[in-house]
Chimera marker file (.cmm) of the C-alpha trace (Angstrom):
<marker_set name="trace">
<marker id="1" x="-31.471" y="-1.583" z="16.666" r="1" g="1" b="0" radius="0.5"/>
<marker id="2" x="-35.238" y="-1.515" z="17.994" r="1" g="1" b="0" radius="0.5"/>
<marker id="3" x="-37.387" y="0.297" z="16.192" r="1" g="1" b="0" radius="0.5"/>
<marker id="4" x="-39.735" y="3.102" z="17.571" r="1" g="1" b="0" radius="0.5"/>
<marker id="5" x="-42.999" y="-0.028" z="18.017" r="1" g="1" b="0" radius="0.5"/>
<marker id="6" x="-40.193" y="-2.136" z="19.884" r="1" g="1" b="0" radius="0.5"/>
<marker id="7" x="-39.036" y="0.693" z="22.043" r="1" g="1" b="0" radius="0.5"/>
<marker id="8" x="-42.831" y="1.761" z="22.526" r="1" g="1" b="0" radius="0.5"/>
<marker id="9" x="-44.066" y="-1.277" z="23.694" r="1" g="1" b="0" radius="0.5"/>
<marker id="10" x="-40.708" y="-1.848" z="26.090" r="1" g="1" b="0" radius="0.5"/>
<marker id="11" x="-41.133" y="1.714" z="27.602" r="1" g="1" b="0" radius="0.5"/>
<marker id="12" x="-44.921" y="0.655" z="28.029" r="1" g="1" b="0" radius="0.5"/>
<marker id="13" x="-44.008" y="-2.365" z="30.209" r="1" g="1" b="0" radius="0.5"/>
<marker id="14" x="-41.356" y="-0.848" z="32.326" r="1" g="1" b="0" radius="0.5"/>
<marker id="15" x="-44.013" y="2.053" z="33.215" r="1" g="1" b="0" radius="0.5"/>
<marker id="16" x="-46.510" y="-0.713" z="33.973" r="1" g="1" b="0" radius="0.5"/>
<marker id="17" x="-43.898" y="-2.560" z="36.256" r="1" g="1" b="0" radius="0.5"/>
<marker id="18" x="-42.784" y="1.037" z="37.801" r="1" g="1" b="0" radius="0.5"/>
<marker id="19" x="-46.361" y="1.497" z="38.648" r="1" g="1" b="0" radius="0.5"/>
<marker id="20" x="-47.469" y="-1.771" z="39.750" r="1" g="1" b="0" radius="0.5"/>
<marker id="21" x="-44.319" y="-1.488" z="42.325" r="1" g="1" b="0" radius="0.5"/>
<marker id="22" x="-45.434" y="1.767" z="43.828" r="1" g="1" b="0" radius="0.5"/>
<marker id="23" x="-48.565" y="0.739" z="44.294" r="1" g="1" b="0" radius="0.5"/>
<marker id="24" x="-47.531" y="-2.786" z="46.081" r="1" g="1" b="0" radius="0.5"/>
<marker id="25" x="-45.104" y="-0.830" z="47.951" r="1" g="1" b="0" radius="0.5"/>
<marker id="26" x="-47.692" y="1.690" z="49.565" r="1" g="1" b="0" radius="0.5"/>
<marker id="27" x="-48.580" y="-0.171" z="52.610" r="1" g="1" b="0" radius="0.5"/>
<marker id="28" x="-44.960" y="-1.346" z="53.195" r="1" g="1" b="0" radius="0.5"/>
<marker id="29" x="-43.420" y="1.650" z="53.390" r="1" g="1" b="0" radius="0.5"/>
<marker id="30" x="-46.266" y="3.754" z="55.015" r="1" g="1" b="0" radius="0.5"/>
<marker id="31" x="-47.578" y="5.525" z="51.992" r="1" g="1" b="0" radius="0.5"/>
<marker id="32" x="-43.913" y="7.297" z="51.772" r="1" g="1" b="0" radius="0.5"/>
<marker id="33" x="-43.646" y="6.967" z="48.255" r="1" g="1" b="0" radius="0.5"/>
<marker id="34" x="-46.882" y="8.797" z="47.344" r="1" g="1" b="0" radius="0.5"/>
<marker id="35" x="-45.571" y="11.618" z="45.966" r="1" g="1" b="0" radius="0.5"/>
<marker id="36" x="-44.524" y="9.482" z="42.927" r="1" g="1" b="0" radius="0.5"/>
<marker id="37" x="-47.935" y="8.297" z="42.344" r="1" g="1" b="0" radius="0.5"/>
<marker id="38" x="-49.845" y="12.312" z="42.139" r="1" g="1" b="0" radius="0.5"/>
<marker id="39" x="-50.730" y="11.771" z="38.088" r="1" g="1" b="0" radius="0.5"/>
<marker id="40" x="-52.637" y="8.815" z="38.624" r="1" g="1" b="0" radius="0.5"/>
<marker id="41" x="-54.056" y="9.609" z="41.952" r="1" g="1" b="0" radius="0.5"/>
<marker id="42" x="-55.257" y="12.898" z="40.504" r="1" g="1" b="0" radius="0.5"/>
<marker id="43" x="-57.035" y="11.063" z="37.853" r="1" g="1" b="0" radius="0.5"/>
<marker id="44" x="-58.592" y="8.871" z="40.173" r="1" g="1" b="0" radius="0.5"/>
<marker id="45" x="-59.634" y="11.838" z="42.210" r="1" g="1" b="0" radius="0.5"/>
<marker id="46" x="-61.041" y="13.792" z="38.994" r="1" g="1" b="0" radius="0.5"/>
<marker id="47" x="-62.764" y="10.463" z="38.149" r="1" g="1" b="0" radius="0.5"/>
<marker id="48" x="-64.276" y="9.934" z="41.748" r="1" g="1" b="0" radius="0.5"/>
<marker id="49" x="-65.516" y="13.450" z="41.435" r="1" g="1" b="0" radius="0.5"/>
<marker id="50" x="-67.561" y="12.726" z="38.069" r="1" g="1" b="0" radius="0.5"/>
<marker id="51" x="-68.464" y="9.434" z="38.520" r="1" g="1" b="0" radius="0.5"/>
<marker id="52" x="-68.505" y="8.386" z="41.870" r="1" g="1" b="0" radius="0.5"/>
<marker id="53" x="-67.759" y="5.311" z="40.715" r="1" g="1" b="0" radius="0.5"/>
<marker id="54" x="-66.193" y="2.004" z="42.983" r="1" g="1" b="0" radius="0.5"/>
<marker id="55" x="-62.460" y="2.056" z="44.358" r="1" g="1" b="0" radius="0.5"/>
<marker id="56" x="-61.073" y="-0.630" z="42.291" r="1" g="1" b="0" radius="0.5"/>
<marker id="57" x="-61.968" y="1.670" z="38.767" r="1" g="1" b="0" radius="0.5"/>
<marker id="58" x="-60.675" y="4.124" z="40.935" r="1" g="1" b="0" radius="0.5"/>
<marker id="59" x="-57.424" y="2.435" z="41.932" r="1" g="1" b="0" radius="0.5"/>
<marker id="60" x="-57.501" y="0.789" z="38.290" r="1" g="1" b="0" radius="0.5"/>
<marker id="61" x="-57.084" y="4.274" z="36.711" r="1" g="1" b="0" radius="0.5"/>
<marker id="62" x="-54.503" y="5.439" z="38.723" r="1" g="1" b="0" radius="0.5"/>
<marker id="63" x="-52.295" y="2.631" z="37.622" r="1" g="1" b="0" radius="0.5"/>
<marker id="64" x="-52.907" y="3.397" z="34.007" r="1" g="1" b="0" radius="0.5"/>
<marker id="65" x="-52.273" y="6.978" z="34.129" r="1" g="1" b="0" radius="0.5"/>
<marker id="66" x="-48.970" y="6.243" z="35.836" r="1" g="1" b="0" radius="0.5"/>
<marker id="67" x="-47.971" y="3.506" z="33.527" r="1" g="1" b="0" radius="0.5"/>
<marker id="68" x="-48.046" y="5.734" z="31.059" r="1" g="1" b="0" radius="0.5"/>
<marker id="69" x="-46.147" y="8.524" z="32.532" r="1" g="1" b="0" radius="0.5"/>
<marker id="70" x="-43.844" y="6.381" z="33.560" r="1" g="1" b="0" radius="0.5"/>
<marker id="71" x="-43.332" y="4.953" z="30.386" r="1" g="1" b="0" radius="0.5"/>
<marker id="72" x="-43.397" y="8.236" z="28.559" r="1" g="1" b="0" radius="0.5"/>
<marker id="73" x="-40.073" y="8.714" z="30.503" r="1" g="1" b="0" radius="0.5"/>
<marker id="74" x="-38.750" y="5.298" z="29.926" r="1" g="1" b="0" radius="0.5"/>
<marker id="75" x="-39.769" y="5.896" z="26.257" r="1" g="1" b="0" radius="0.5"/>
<marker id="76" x="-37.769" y="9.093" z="26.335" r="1" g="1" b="0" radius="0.5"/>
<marker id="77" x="-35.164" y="7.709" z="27.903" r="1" g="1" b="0" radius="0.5"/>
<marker id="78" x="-34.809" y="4.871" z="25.116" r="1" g="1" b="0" radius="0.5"/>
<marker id="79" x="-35.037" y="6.693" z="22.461" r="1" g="1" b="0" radius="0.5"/>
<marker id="80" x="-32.004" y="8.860" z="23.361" r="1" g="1" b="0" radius="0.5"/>
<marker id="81" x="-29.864" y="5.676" z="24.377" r="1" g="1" b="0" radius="0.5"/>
<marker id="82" x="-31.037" y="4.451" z="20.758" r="1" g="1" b="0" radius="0.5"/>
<marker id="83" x="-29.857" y="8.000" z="18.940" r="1" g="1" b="0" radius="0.5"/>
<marker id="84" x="-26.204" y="8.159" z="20.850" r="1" g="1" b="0" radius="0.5"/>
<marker id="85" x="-25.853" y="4.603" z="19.875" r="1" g="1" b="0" radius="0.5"/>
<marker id="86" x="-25.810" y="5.466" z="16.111" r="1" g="1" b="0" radius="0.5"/>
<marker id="87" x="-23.923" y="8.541" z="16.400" r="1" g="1" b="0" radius="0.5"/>
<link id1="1" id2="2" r="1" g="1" b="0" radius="0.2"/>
<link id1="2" id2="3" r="1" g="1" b="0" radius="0.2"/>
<link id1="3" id2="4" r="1" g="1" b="0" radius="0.2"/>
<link id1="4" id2="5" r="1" g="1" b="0" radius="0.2"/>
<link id1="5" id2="6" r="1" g="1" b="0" radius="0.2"/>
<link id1="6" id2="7" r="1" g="1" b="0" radius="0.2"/>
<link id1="7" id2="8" r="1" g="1" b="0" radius="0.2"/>
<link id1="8" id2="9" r="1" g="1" b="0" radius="0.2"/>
<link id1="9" id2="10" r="1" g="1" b="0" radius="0.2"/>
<link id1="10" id2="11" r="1" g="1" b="0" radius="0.2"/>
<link id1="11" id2="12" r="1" g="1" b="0" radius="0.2"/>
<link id1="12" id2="13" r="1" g="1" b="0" radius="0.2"/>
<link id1="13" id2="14" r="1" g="1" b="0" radius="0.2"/>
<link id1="14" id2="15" r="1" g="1" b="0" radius="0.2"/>
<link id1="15" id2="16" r="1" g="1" b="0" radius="0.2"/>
<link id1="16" id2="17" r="1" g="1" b="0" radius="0.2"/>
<link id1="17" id2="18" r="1" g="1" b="0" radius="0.2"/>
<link id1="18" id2="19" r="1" g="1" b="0" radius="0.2"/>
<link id1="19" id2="20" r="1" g="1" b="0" radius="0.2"/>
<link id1="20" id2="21" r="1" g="1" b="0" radius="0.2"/>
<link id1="21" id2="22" r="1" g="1" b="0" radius="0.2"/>
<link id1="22" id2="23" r="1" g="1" b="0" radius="0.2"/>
<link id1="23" id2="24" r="1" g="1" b="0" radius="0.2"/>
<link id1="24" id2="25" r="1" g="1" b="0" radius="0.2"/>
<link id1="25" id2="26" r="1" g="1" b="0" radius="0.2"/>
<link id1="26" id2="27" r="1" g="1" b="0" radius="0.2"/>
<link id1="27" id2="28" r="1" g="1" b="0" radius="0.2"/>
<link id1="28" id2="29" r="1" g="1" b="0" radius="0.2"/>
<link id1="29" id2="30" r="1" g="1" b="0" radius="0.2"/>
<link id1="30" id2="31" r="1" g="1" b="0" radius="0.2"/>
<link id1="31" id2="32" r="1" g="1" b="0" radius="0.2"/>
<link id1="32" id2="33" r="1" g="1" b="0" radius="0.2"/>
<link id1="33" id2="34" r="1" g="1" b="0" radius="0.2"/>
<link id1="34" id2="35" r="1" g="1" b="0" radius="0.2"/>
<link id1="35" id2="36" r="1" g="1" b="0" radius="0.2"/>
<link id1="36" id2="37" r="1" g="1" b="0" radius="0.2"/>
<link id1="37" id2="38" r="1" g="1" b="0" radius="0.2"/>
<link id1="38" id2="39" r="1" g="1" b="0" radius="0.2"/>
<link id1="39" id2="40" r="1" g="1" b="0" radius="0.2"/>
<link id1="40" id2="41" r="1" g="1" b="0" radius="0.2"/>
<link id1="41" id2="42" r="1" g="1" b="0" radius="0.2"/>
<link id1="42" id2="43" r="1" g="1" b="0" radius="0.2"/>
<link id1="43" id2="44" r="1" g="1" b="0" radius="0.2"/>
<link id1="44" id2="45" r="1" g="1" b="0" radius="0.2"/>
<link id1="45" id2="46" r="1" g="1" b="0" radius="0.2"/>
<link id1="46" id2="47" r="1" g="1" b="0" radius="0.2"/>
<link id1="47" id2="48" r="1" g="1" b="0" radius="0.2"/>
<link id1="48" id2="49" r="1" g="1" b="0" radius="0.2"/>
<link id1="49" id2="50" r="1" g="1" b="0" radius="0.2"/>
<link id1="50" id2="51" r="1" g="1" b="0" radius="0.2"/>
<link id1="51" id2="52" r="1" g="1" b="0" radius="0.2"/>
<link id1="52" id2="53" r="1" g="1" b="0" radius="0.2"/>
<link id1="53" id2="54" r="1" g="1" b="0" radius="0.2"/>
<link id1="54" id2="55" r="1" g="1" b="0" radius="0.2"/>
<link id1="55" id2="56" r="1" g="1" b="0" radius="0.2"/>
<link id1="56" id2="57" r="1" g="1" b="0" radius="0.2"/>
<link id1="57" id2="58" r="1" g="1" b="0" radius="0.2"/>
<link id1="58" id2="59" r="1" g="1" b="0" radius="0.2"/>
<link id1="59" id2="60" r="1" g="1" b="0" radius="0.2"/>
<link id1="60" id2="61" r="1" g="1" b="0" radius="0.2"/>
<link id1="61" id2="62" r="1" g="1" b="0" radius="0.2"/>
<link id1="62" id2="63" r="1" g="1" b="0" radius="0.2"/>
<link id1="63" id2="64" r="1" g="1" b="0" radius="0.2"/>
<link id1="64" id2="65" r="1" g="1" b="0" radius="0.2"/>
<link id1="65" id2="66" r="1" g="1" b="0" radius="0.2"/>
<link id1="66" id2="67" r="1" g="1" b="0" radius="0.2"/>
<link id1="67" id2="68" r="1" g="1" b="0" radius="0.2"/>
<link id1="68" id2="69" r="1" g="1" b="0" radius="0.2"/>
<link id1="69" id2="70" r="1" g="1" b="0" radius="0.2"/>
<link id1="70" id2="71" r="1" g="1" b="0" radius="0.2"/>
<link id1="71" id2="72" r="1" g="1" b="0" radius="0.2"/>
<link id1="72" id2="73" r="1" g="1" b="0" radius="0.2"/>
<link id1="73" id2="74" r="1" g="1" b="0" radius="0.2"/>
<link id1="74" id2="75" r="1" g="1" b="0" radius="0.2"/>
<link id1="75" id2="76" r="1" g="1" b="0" radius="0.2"/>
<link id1="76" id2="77" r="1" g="1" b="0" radius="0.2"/>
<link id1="77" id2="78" r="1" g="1" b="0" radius="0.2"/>
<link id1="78" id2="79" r="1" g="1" b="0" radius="0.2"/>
<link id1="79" id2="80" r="1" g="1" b="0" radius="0.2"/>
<link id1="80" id2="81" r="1" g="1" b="0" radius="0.2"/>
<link id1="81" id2="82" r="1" g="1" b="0" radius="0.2"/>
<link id1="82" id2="83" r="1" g="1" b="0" radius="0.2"/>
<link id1="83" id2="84" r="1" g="1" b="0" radius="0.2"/>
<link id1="84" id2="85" r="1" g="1" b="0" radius="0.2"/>
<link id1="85" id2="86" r="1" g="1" b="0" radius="0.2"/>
<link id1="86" id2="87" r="1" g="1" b="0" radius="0.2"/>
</marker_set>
């Protein structure tokens, strides 16, 4: 079985992936998956506000923040596939 590091750092790169796809898909599919991306572009916004600083810190952020949501959920979701597995 993984252990909690192991199922950190998986649930980490499947959030990066998730939000490295939504943000490649945004021109494709004519912004309709932007809804999905509100943490991070609320961040960005927040941070645009402050700072004023350039687009791709801006852009940069947003992918963090939603790496990390996403992979709070994938981390969520792991860790119960990890508990029914030993019960």
């Amino acid at each position: 079985m993984p252990s909690v590091k192991t199922n950190l750092f998986i649930a980490l790169a499947i959030g990066g992936f998730v939000s490295a796809v939504l943000l490649a898909i945004e021109p494709l599919t004519d912004f309709a998956y932007l809804s999905l991306e509100w943490p991070g572009i609320t961040a960005a916004y927040f941070f645009w506000g402050v700072i004023g600083g350039p687009t791709f810190i801006g852009i940069a952020i947003s992918w963090v923040v939603n790496a990390l949501i996403y992979g709070l959920g994938a981390f969520v979701v792991l860790s119960v596939l990890k508990v029914l597995r030993e019960a």
